[in-house]
ZADO-1210 file (C-alpha; in nm, 4 decimals, padded with zeros to 6 digits):
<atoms>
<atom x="03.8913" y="14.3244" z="16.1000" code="UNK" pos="1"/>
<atom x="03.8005" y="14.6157" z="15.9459" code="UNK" pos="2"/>
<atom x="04.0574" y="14.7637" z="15.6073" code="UNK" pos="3"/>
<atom x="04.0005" y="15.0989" z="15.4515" code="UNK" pos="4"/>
<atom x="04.1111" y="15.4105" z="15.3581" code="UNK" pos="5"/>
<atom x="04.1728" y="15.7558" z="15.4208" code="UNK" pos="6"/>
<atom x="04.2170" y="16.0643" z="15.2078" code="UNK" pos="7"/>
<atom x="04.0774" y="15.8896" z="14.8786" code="UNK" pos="8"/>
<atom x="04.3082" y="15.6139" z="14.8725" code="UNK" pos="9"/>
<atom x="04.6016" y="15.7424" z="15.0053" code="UNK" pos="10"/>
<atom x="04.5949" y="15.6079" z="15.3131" code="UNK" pos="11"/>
<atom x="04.5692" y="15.2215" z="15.3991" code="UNK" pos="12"/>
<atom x="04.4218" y="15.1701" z="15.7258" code="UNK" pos="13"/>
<atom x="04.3446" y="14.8253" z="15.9043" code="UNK" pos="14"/>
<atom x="04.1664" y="14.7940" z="16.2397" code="UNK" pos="15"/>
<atom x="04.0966" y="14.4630" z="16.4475" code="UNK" pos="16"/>
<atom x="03.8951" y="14.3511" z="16.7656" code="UNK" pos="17"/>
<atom x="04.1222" y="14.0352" z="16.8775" code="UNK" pos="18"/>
<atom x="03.9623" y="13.9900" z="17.1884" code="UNK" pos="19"/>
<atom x="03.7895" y="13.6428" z="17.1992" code="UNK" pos="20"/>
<atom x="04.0903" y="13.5404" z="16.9866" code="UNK" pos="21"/>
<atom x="04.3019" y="13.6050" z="17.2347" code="UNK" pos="22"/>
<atom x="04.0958" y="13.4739" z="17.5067" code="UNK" pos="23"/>
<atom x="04.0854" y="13.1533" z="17.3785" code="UNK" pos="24"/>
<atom x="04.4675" y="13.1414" z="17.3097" code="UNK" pos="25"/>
<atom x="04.5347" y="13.2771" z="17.7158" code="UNK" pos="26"/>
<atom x="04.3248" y="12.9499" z="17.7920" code="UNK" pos="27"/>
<atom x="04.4261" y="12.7240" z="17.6118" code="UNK" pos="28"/>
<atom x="04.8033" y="12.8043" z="17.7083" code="UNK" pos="29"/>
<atom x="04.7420" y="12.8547" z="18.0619" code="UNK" pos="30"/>
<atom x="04.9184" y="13.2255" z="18.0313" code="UNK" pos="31"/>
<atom x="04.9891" y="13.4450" z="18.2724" code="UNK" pos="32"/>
<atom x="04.9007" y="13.7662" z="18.1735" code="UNK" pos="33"/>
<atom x="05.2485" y="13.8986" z="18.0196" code="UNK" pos="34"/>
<atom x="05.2088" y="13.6028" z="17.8323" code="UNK" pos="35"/>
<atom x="04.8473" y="13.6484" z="17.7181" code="UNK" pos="36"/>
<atom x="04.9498" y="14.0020" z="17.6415" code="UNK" pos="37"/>
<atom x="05.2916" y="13.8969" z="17.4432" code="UNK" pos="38"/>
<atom x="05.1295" y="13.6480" z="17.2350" code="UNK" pos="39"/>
<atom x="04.7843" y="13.8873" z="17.1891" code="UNK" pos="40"/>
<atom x="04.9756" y="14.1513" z="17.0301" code="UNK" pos="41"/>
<atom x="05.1796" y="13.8766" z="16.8143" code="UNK" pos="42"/>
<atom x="04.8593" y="13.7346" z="16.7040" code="UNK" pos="43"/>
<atom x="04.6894" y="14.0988" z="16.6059" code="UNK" pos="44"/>
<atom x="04.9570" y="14.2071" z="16.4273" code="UNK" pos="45"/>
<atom x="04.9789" y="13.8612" z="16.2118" code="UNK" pos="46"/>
<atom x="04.5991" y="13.8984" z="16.1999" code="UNK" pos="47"/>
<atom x="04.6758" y="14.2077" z="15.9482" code="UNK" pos="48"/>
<atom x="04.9442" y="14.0192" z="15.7462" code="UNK" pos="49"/>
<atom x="04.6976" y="13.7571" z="15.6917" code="UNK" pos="50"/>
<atom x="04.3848" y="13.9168" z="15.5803" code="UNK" pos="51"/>
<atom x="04.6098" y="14.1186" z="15.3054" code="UNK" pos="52"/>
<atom x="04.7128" y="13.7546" z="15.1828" code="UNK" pos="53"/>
<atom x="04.5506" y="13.7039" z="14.8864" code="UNK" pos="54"/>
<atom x="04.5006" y="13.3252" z="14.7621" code="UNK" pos="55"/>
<atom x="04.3250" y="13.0956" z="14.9671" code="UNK" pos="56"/>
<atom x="04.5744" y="12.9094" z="15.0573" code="UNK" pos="57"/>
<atom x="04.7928" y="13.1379" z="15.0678" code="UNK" pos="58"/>
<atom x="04.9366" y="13.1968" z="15.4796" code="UNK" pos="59"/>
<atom x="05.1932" y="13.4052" z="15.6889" code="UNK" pos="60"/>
<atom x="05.4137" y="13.2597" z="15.9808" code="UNK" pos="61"/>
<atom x="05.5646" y="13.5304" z="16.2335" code="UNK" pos="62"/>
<atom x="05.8174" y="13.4019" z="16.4611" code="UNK" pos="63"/>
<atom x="06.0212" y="13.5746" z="16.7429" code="UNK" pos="64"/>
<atom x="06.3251" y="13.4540" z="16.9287" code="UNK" pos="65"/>
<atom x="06.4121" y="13.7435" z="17.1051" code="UNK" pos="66"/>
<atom x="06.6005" y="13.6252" z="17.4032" code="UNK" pos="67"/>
<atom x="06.3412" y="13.6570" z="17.6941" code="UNK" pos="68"/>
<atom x="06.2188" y="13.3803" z="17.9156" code="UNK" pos="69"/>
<atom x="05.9367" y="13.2992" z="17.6795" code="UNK" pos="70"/>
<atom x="06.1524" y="13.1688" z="17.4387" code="UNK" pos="71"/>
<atom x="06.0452" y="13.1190" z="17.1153" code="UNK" pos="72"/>
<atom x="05.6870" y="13.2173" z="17.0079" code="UNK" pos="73"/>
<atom x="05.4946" y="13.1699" z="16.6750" code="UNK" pos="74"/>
<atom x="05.1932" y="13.2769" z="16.5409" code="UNK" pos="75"/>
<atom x="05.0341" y="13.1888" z="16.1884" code="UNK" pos="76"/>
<atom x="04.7367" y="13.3343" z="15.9958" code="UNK" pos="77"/>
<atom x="04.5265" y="13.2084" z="15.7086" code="UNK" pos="78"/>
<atom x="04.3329" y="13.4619" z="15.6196" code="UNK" pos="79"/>
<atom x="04.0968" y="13.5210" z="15.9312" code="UNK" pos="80"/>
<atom x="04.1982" y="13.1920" z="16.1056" code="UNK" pos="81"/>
<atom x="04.4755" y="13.2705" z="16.3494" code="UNK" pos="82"/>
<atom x="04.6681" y="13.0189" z="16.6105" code="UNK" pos="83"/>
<atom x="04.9763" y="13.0791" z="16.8358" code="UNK" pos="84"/>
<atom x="05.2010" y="12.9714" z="17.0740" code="UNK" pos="85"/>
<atom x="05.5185" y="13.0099" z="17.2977" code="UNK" pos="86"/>
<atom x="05.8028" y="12.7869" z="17.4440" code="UNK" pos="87"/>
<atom x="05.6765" y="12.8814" z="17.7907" code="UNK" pos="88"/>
<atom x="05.3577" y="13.0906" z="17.8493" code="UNK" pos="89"/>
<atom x="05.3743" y="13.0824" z="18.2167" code="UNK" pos="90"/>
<atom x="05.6293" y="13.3150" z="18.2542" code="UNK" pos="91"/>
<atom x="05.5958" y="13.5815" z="18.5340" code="UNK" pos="92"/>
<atom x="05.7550" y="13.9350" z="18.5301" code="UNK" pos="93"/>
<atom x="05.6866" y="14.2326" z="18.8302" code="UNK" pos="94"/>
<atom x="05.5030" y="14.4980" z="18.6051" code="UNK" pos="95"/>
<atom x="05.7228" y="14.7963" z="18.4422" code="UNK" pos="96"/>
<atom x="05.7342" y="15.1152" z="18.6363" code="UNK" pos="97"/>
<atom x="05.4305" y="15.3028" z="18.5124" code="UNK" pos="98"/>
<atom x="05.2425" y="14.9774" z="18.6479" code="UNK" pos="99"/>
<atom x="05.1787" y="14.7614" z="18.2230" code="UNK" pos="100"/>
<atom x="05.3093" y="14.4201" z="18.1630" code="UNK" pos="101"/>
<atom x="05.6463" y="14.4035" z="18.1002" code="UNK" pos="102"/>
<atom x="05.5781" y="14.2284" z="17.7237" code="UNK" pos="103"/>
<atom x="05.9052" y="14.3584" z="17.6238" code="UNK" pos="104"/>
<atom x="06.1370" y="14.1730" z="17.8945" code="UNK" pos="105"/>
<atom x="05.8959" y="13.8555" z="17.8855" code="UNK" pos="106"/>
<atom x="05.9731" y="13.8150" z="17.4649" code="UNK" pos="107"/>
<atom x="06.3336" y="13.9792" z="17.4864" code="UNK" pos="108"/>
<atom x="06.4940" y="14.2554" z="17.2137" code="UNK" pos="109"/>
<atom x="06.8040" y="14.0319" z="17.1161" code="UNK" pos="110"/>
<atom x="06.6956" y="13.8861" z="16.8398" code="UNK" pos="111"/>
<atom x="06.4811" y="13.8414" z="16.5584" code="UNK" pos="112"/>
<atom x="06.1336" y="13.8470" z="16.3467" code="UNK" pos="113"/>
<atom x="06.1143" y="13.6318" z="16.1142" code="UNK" pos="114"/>
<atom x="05.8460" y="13.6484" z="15.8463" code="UNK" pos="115"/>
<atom x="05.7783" y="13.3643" z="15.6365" code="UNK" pos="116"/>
<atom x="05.4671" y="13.4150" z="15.3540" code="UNK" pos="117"/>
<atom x="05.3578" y="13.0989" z="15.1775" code="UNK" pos="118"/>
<atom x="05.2089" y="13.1998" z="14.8412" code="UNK" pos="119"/>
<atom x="05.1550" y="12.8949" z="14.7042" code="UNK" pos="120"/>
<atom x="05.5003" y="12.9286" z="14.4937" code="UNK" pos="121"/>
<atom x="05.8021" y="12.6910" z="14.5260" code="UNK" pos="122"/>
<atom x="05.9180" y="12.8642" z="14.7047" code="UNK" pos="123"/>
<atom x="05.8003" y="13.1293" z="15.0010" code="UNK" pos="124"/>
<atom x="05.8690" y="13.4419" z="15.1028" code="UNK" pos="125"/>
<atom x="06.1196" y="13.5179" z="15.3923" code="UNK" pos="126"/>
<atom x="06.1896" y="13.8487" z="15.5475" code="UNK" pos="127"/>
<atom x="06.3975" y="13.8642" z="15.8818" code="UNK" pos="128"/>
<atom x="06.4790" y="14.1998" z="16.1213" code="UNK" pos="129"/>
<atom x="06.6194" y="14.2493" z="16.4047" code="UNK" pos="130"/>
<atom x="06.3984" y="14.3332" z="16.6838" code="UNK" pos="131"/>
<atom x="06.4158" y="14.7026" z="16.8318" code="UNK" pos="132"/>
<atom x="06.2023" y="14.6701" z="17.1550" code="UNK" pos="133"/>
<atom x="06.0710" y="14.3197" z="17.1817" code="UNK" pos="134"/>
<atom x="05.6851" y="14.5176" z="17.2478" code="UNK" pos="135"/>
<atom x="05.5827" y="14.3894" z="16.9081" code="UNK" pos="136"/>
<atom x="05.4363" y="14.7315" z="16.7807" code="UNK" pos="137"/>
<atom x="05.7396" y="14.9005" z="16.6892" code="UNK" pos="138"/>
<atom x="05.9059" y="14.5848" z="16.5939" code="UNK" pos="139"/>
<atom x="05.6138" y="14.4945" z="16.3157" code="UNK" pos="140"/>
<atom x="05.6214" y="14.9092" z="16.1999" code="UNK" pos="141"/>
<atom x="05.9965" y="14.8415" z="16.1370" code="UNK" pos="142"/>
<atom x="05.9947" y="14.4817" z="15.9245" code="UNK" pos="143"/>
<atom x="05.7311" y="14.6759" z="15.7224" code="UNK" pos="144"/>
<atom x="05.9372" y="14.9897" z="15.6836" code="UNK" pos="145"/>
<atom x="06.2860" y="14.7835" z="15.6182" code="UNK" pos="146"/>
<atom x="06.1672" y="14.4070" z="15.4477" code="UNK" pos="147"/>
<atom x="05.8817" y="14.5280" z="15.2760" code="UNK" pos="148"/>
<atom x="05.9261" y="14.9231" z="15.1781" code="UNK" pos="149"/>
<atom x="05.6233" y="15.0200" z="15.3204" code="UNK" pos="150"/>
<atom x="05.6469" y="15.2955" z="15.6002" code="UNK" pos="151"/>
<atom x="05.3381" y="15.2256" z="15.8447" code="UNK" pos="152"/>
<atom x="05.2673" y="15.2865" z="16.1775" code="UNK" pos="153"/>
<atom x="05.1392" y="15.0021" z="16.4520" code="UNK" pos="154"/>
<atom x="04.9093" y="15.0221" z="16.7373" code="UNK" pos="155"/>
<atom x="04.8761" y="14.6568" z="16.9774" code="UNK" pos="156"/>
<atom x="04.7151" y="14.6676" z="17.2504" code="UNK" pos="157"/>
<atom x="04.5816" y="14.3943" z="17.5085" code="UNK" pos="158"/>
<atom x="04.4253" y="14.4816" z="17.8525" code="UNK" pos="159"/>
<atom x="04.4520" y="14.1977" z="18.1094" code="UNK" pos="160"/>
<atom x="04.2735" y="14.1527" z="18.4460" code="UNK" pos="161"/>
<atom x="04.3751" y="13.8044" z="18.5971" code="UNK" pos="162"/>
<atom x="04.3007" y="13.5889" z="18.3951" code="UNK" pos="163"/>
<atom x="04.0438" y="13.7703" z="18.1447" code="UNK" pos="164"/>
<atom x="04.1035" y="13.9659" z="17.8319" code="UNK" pos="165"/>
<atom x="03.9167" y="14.2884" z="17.8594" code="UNK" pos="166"/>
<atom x="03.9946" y="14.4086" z="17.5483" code="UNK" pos="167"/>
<atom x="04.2574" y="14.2989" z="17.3007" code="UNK" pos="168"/>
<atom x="04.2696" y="14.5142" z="16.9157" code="UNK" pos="169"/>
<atom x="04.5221" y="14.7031" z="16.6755" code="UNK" pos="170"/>
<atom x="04.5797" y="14.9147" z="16.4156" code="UNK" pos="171"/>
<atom x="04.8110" y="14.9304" z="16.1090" code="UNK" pos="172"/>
<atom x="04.8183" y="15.2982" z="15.9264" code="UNK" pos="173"/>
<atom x="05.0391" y="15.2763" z="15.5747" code="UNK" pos="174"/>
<atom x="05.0485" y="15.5923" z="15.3083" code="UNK" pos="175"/>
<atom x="05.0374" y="15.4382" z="14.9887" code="UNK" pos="176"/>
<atom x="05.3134" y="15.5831" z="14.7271" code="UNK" pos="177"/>
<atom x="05.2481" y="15.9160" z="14.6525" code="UNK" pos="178"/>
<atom x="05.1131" y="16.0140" z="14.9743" code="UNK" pos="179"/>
<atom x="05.1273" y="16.4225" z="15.0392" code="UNK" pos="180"/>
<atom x="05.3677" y="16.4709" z="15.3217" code="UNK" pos="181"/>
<atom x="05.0782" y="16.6641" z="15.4669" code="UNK" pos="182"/>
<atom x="04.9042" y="16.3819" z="15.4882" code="UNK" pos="183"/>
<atom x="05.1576" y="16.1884" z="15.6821" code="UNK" pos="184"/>
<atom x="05.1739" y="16.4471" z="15.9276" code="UNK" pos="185"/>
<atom x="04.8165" y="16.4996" z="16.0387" code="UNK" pos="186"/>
<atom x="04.9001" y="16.0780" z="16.1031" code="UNK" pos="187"/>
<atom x="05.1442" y="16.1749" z="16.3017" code="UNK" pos="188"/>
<atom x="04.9778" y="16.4261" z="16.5063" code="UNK" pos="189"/>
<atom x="04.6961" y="16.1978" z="16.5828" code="UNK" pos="190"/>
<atom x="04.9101" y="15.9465" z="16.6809" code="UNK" pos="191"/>
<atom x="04.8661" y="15.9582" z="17.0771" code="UNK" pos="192"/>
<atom x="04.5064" y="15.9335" z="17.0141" code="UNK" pos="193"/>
<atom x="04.5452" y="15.5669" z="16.9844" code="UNK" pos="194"/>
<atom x="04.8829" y="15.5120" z="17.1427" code="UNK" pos="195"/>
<atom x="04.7104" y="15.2923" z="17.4464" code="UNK" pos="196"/>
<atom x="04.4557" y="15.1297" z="17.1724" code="UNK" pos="197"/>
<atom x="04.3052" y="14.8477" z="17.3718" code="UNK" pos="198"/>
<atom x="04.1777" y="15.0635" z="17.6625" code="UNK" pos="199"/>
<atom x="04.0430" y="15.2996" z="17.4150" code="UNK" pos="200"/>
<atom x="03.8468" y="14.9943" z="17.2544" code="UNK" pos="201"/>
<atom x="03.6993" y="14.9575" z="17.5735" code="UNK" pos="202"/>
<atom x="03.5446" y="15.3175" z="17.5753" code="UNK" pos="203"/>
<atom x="03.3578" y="15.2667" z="17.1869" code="UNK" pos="204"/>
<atom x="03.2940" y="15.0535" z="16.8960" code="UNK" pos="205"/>
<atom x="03.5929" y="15.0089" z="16.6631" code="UNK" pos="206"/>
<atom x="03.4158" y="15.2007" z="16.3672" code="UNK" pos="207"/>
<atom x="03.3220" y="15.5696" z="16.6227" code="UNK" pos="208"/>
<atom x="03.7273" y="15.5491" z="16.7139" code="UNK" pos="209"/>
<atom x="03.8057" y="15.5708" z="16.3569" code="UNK" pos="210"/>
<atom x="03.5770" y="15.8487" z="16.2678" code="UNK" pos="211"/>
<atom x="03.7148" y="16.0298" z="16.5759" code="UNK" pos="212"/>
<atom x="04.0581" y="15.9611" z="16.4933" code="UNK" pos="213"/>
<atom x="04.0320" y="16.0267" z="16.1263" code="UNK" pos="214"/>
<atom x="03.7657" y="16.3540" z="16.1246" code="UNK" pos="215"/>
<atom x="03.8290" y="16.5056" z="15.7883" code="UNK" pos="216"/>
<atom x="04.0453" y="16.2529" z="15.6334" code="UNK" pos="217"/>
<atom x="03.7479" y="16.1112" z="15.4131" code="UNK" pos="218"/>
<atom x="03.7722" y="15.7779" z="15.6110" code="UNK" pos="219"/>
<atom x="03.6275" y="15.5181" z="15.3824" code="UNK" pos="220"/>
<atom x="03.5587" y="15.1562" z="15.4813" code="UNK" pos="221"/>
<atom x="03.6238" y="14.9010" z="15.2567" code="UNK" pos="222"/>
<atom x="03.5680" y="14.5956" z="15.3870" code="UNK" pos="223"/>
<atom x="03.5263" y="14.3608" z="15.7139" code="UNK" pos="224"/>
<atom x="03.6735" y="14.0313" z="15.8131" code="UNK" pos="225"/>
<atom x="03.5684" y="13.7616" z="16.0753" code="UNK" pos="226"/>
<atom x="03.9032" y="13.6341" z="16.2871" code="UNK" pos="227"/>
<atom x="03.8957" y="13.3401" z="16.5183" code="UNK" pos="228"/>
<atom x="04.1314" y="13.1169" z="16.7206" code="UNK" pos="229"/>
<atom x="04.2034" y="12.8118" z="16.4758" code="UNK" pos="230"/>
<atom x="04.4208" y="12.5043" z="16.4567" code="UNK" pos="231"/>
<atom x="04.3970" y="12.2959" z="16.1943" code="UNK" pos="232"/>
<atom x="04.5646" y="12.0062" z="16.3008" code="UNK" pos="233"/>
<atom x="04.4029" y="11.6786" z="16.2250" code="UNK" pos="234"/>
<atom x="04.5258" y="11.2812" z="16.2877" code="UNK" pos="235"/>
<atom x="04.5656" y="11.2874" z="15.9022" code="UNK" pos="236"/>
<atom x="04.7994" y="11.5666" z="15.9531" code="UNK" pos="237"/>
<atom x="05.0013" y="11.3807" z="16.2238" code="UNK" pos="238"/>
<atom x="04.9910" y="11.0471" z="16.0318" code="UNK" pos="239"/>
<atom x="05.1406" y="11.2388" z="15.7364" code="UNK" pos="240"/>
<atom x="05.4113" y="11.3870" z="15.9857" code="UNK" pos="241"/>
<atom x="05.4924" y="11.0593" z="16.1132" code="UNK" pos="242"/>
<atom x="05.5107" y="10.8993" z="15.7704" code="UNK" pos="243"/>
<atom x="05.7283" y="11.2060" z="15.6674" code="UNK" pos="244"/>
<atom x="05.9773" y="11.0796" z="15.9467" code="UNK" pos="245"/>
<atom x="06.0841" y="10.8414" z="15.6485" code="UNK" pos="246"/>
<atom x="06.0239" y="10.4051" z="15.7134" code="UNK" pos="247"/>
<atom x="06.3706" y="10.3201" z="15.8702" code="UNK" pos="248"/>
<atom x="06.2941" y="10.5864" z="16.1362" code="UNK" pos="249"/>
<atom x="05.8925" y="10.4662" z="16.1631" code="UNK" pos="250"/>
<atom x="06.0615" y="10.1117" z="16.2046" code="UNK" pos="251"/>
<atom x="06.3078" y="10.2250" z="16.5211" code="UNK" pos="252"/>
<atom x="05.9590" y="10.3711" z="16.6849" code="UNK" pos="253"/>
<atom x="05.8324" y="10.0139" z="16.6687" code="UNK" pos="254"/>
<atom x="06.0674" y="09.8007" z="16.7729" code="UNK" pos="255"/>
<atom x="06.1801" y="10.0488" z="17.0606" code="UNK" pos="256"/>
<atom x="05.8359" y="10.1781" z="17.1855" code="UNK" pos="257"/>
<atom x="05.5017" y="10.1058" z="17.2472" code="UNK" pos="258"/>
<atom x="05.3670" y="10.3081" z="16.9915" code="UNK" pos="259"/>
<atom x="05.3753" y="10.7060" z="16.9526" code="UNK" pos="260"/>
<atom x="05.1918" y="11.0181" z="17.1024" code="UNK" pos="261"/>
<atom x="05.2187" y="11.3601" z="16.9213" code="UNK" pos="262"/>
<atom x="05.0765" y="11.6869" z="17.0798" code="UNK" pos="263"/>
<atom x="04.9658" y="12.0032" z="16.9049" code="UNK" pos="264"/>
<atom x="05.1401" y="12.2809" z="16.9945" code="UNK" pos="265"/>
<atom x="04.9050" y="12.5449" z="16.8986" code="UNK" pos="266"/>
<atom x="04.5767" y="12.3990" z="17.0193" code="UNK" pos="267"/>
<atom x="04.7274" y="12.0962" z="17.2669" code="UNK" pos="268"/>
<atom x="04.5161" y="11.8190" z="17.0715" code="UNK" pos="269"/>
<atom x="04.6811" y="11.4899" z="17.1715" code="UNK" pos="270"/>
<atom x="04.7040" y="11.2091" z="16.8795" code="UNK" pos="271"/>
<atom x="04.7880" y="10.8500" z="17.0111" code="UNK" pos="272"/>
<atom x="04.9115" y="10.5967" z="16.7584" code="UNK" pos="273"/>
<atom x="04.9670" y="10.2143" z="16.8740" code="UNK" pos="274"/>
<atom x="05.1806" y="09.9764" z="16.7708" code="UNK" pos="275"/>
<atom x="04.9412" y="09.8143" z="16.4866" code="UNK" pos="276"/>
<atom x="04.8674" y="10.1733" z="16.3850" code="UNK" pos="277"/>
<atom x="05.2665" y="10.2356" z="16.3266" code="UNK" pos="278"/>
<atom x="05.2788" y="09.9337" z="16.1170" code="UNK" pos="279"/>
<atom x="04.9979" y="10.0449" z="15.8734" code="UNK" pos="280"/>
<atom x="05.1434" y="10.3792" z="15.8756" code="UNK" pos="281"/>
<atom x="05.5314" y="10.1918" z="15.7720" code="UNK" pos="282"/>
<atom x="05.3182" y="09.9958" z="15.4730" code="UNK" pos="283"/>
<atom x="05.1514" y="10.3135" z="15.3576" code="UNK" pos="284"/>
<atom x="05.5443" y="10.4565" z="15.3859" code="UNK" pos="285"/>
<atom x="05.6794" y="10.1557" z="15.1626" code="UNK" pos="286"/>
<atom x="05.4158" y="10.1273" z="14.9410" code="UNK" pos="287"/>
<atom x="05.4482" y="10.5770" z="14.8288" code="UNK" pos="288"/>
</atoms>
C-alpha cells in the first residue's frame, strides 16, 4: 500500500498491489473466478479503510448482503492484515457482454454495505448504504461520499485467468477540505486513465502509474504498507467462543454429542473439542 498526496496536501491518494492477497483468499475458498474477483475488490477496498485506522487494535469490518447468489460476504482489516469470505464462493455467472466477470450480478445491488470500525471505544462505529451497483467501486466511493463526508473516487480491479490472479490492486483519490475545484477536475479528467486499474498494473510498477497519472500534480509519497492474507483465529479463540455460549448451553453439547467441531470461516482451520475437553471448558465457565 502506498498513501500520499497530490497538489501539496490537497489531495489524499492511496494505491495497493492486492495480488498475492487475493491469491491466497481464491485458494483457500475454492472460488471461481467471479468469486475471486468479488471478494478481491472487497478485500482492496477494506485494505484502504484499514491502513487509515489508527490504533493498533483498532479494525474495520465491511459486509455486503446484496441479494446475489453469493450471499453474504465479509471482509475485515487490521491494519495491513486482511481476511475474507463469502456464503458461497463457487458461484458461476456467463461473463457480461463486453466479455468481464459479472461481479455485480454474482454480489447483487439490493441491499446493503455495512461498515463497522472498532476503535477501541465502547462502543464502534457503524455506517450502512445502500448499494448502487453491487461492483464494489462505486459502492465504496458512495459510503465515503454519504456516511463519512468525504467525496473520493475508487478504482478495484482484479484480472483472473482460471484459476490465477494476474493482477489484483486499487486506488482511492479524496480532496481534502479546501480543495480548488480546479483541482478536482484535472481528477476527473484523468479518470479513464485508471478506470480498468488491474490490467494497467500489469503494464508497470505501482509508483511509474502514479507519476503518469498525476504529471504536474506534485505527487508526493508518504508512506508504504505491507498487506497479507491473515486469520487470526486460534483454539484459544474458539474455546473462548464456546465458553461464551454460556454453561447451561456447554452442558446440552455434552450430554447430547460427542463433543464439538468449529470451523473458521475466513481461513477454514478446523478446531475439534472432545467430550473431556467440553467439561474443562464448563468448569472454566462456572468457575468466571
Amino acid at each position: 500500500m502506498i498513501r500520499g498526496t497530490l497538489m501539496d496536501g490537497q489531495v489524499r491518494i492511496m494505491m495497493c498491489d492486492t495480488t498475492q492477497m487475493v491469491q491466497r483468499a481464491a485458494d483457500i475458498h475454492h472460488a471461481t473466478p467471479v468469486c475471486t474477483a468479488a471478494m478481491g475488490r472487497l478485500m482492496t477496498a477494506t485494505s484502504m479503510m484499514g491502513v487509515m485506522m489508527k490504533g493498533e487494535n483498532e479494525s474495520v469490518t465491511v459486509t455486503i448482503k446484496g441479494g446475489g447468489p453469493m450471499g453474504t460476504l465479509c471482509a475485515v482489516a487490521n491494519h495491513g492484515d486482511l481476511k475474507v469470505c463469502a456464503d458461497d464462493p463457487q458461484v458461476e455467472l456467463p461473463l457480461r457482454e463486453d466479455g468481464k466477470l459479472n461481479v455485480g450480478a454474482a454480489i447483487g445491488k439490493d441491499g446493503y454495505m455495512t461498515v463497522i470500525k472498532d476503535l477501541g471505544l465502547r462502543e464502534p462505529y457503524i455506517g450502512q448504504i445502500e448499494l448502487v451497483s453491487g461492483e464494489l467501486g462505486i459502492d465504496f466511493a458512495n459510503y465515503y461520499t454519504v456516511s463519512e463526508q468525504q467525496p473520493s473516487l475508487v478504482a478495484l480491479g482484479v484480472l483472473v485467468s482460471g484459476d490465477a490472479v494476474l493482477k489484483a490492486g486499487g486506488l482511492l483519490i479524496q480532496p481534502l477540505p479546501g480543495c480548488p475545484d480546479e483541482v478536482i477536475d484535472q481528477i476527473e479528467l484523468r479518470s479513464p486513465m485508471f478506470s480498468d486499474i488491474s490490467r494497467e498494473m500489469t503494464y508497470a510498477p505501482k509508483e511509474e502509474l502514479l507519476e503518469d497519472w498525476f504529471r504536474g500534480m506534485d505527487l508526493q509519497v508518504l508512506e508504504r504498507t505491507p498487506l497479507r492474507y491473515h486469520c487470526a483465529c486460534s483454539r484459544y479463540r474458539m474455546e473462548k467462543a464456546l465458553i461464551s455460549l454460556g454453561r447451561r448451553e456447554l452442558q446440552t453439547i455434552i450430554d447430547e454429542d460427542t463433543g464439538a467441531e468449529l470451523g473458521c470461516h475466513f481461513c477454514h482451520s478446523q478446531y475439534a473439542f472432545t467430550t473431556d475437553d467440553l467439561k474443562e471448558l464448563l468448569a472454566r465457565a462456572s468457575r468466571d
